[in-house]
C-alpha positions in Angstrom: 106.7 133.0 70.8 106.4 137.1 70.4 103.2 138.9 70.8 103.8 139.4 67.0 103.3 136.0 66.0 100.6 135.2 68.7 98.3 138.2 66.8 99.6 137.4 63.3 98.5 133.5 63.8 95.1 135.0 65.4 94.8 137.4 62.5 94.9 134.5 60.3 92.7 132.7 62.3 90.2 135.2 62.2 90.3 136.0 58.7 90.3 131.6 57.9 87.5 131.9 60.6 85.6 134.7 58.6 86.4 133.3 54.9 84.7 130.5 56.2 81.5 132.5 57.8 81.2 134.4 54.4 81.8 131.1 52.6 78.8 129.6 54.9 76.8 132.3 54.7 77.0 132.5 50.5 76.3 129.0 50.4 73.1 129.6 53.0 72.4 132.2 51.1 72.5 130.8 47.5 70.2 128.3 49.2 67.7 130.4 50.2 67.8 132.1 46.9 67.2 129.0 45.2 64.4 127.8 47.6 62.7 131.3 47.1 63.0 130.5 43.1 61.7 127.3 43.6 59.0 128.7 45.5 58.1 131.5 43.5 58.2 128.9 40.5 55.8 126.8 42.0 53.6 129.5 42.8 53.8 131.0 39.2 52.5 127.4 38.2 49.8 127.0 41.0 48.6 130.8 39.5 48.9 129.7 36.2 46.7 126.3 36.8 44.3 128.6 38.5 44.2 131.0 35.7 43.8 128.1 33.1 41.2 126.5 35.3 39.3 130.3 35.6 39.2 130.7 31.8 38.1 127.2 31.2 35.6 127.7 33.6 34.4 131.1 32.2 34.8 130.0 28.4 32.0 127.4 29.6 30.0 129.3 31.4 30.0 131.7 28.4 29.3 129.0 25.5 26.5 127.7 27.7 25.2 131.0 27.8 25.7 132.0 23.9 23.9 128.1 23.6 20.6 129.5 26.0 20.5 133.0 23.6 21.0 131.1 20.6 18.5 128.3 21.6 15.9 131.5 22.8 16.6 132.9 19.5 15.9 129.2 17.3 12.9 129.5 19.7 12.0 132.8 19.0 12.3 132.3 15.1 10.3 129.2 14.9 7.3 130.7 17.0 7.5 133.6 14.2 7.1 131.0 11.5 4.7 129.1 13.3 2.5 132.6 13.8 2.8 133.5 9.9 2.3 129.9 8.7 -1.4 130.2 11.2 -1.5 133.6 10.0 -1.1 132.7 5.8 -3.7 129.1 6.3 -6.4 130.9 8.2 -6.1 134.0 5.3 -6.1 131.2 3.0 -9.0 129.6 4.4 -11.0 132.9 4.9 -10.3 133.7 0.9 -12.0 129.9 0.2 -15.3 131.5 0.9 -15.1 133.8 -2.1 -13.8 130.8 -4.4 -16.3 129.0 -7.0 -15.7 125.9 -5.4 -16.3 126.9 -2.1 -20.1 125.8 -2.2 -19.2 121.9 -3.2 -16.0 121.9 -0.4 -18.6 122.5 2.2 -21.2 120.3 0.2 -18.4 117.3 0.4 -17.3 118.2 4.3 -20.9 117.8 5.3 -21.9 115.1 3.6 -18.8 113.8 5.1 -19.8 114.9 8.9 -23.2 113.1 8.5 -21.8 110.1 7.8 -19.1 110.5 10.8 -22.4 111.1 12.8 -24.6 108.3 11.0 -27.7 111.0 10.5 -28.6 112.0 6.8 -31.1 114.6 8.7 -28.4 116.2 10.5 -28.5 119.8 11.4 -26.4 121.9 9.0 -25.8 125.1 11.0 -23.7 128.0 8.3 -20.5 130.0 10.2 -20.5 133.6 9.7 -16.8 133.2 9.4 -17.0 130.6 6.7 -17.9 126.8 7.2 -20.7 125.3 9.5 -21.5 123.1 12.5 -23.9 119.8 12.0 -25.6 118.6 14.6 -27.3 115.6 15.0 -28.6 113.6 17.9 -26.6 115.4 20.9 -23.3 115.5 18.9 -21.9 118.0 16.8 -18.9 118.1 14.1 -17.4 121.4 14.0 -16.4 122.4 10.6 -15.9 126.4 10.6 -12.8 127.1 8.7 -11.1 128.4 11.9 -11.6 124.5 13.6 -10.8 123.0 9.4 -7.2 125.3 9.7 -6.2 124.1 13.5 -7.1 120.6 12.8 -5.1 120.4 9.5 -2.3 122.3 11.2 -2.1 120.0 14.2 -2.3 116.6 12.1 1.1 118.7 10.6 2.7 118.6 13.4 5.1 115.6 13.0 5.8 117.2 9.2 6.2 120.9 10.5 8.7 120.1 13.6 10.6 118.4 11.1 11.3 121.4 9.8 13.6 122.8 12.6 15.6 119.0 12.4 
C-alpha cells in the first residue's frame, strides 16, 4: 500500500469522521434550538397566565373600588334627600302656625296629650317655635312642631328607606 492510498483512505476517514461531527452537532444543535423554543414557549405562557391573572386581579380591585365611590355617592345622595325632606316638613310645619286651622290642630294634640297623661288639668305650656309642652304630674308630652316633625319622620322610616330599594 502507497503513502498515497494510506492519506487518501485517512482523508476519507477524516472527512466521514467530520460529516459525521457536523451531522452530530446539527442534530445537537436543532435540539437545543427546539428545547430553547420550547422553553421560551412555556415561558410566553407562564407570562401570559401572569398577565391574565394581574388584569383580573386589577379589573377587581378596580370594580370594587368604582362599587365603594358609587356606594359613597348612593350615600351621599340619599343623606341630601334626607336633609331637604327634614328641611321641606320642618318649613312645612313652621308655616302651620300661620294656617286657620292651626289653633284646633294644637286644640286636638292636647286634648290628645292629656288623655296619654290621664290629667284634664294638665299644664299647657305654648312653644315660641310653634306647638307646646303639657305637663302633668311629673311627666311631660312634648308637642313643639320641631319634636311633631322628628317623630313623624322617624315612624317613616320603614316607608322612607324603602325608597332607596
Amino acid at each position: 500500500m502507497s503513502l498515497q492510498t494510506l492519506r487518501i483512505g485517512s482523508l476519507r476517514a477524516a472527512e466521514a469522521e467530520a460529516e459525521r461531527l457536523l451531522a452530530d452537532a446539527r442534530e445537537g444543535a436543532g435540539a437545543i434550538v427546539a428545547q430553547a423554543r420550547a422553553d421560551a414557549d412555556g415561558l410566553l405562557d407562564d407570562a401570559r397566565a401572569r398577565a391574565r391573572e394581574e388584569g383580573r386581579r386589577l379589573a377587581s380591585a378596580r370594580l370594587a373600588e368604582a362599587r365603594r365611590t358609587a356606594r359613597g355617592l348612593v350615600l351621599e345622595a340619599r343623606e341630601a334627600a334626607l336633609e331637604r325632606l327634614h328641611e321641606r316638613t320642618h318649613a312645612a310645619a313652621a308655616s302651620l302656625r300661620g294656617d286657620p286651622g292651626y289653633a284646633r290642630l294644637l286644640e286636638r294634640l292636647v286634648d290628645d296629650a292629656r288623655a296619654r297623661l290621664a290629667a284634664a288639668d294638665a299644664e299647657v305650656l305654648p312653644s315660641p317655635a310653634g306647638g307646646a309642652v303639657v305637663r302633668a304630674d311629673g311627666r311631660q308630652v312634648d308637642l313643639t312642631l320641631v319634636c311633631e316633625v322628628e317623630r313623624r319622620l322617624h315612624d317613616l322610616g320603614a316607608r322612607v328607606e324603602a325608597l332607596w330599594t
